[in-house]
C-alpha beads as a LAMMPS data file, in Angstrom:
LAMMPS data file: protein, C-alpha beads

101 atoms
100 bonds

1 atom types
1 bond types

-500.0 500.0 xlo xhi
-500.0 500.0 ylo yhi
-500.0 500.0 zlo zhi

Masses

1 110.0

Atoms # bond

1 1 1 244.242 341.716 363.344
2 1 1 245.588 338.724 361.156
3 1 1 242.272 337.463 360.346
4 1 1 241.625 341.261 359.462
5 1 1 244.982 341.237 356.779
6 1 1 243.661 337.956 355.810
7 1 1 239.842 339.056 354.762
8 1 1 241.457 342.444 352.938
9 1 1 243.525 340.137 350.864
10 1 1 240.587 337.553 350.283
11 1 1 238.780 340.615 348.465
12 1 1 241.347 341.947 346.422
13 1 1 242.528 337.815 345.384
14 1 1 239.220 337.014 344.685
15 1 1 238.422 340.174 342.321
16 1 1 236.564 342.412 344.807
17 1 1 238.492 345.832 344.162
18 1 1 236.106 348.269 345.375
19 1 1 236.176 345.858 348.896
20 1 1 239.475 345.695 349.153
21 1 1 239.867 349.319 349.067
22 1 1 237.524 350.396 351.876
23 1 1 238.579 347.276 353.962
24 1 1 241.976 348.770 353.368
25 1 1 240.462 352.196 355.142
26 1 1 238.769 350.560 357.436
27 1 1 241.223 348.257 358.658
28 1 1 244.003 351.161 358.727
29 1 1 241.240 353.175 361.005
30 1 1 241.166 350.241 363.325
31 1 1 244.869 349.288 363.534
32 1 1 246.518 351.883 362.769
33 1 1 249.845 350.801 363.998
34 1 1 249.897 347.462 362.339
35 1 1 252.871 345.945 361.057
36 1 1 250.857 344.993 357.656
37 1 1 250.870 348.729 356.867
38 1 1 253.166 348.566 353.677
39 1 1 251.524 345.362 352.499
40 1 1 247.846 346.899 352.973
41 1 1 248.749 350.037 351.305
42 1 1 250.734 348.213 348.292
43 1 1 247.364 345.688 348.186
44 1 1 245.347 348.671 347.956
45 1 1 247.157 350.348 345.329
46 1 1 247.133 346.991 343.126
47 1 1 243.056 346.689 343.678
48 1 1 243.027 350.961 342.673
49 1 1 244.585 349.580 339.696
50 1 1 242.830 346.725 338.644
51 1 1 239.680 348.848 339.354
52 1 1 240.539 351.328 337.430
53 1 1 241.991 349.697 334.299
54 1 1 238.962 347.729 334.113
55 1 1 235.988 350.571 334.453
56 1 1 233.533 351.689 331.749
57 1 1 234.592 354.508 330.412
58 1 1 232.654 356.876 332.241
59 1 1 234.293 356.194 335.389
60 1 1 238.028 355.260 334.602
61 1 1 239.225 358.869 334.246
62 1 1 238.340 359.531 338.181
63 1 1 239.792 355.482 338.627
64 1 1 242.397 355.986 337.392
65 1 1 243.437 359.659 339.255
66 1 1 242.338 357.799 342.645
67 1 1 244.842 355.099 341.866
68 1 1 247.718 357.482 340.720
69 1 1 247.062 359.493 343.712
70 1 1 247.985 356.217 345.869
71 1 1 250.626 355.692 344.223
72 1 1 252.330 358.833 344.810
73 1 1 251.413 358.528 348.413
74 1 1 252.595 355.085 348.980
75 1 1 256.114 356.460 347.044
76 1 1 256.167 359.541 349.706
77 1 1 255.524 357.208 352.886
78 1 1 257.564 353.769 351.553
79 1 1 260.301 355.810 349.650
80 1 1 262.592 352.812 350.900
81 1 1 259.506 350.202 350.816
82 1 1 259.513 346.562 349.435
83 1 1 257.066 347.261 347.136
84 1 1 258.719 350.441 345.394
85 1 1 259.669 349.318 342.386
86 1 1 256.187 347.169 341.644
87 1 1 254.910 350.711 342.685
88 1 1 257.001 352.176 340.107
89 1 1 255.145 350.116 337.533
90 1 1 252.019 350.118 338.330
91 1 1 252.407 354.271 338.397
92 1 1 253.645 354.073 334.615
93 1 1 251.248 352.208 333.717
94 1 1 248.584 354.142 335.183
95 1 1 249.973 357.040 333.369
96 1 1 249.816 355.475 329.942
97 1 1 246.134 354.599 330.672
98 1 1 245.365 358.453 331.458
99 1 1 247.257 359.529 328.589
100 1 1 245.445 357.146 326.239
101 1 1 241.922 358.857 327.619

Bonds

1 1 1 2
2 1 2 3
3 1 3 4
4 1 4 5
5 1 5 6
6 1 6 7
7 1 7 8
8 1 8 9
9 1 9 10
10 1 10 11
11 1 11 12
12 1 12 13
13 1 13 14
14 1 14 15
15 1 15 16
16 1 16 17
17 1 17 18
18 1 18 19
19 1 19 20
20 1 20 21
21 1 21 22
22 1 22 23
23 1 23 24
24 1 24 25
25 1 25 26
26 1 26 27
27 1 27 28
28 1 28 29
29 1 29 30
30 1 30 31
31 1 31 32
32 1 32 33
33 1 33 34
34 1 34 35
35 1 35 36
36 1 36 37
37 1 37 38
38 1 38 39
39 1 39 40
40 1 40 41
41 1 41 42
42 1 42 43
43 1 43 44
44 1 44 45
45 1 45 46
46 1 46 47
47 1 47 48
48 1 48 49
49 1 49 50
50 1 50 51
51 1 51 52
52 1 52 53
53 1 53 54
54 1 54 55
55 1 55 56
56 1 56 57
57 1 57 58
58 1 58 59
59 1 59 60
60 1 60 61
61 1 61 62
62 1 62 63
63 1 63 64
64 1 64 65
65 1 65 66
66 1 66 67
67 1 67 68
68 1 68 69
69 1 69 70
70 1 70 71
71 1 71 72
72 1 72 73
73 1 73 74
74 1 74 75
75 1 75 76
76 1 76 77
77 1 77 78
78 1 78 79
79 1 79 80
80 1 80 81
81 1 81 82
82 1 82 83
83 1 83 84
84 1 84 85
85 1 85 86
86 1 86 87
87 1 87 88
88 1 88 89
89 1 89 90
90 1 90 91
91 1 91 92
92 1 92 93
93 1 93 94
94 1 94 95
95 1 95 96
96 1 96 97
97 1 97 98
98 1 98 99
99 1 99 100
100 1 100 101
């Protein structure tokens, strides 16, 4: 499972977004119980974002709803979290990009 955390966060570190996400999914199917659950869901939301921000046009609209999305989830499931208030951000940012589309 550690090697696992360690591999989702060598993807989103090393600029693989689009990884990161689906070894997010796919190591939440797998362990669901895991005590990196917060952590994987806040790395997730960070590579939604990078993604996103850094699309061609044609696809940052969609980005950029898919990584708003997760951060309204990860706000509903960590309302208490660690990573709240870096949540917080990245959501307003987010919304400034959609705004400016």
């Amino acid at each position: 499972e550690k090697k696992d955390f360690e591999i989702v966060k060598l993807y989103y570190e090393t600029g693989k977004f689009k990884s990161a996400i689906y070894a997010v999914d796919d190591f939440l199917t797998r362990f669901p119980e895991t005590m990196y659950l917060e952590e994987l869901h806040f790395i997730q939301i960070q590579a939604y974002y990078d993604l996103g921000k850094n699309s061609v046009q044609e696809k940052k609209e969609q980005r950029i709803k898919e990584a708003i999305f997760a951060c309204d989830n990860f706000l509903l499931a960590f309302p208490l979290g660690n990573y709240k208030e870096d949540t917080k951000s990245i959501y307003e940012k987010l919304k400034e990009i959609e705004n400016g589309l």
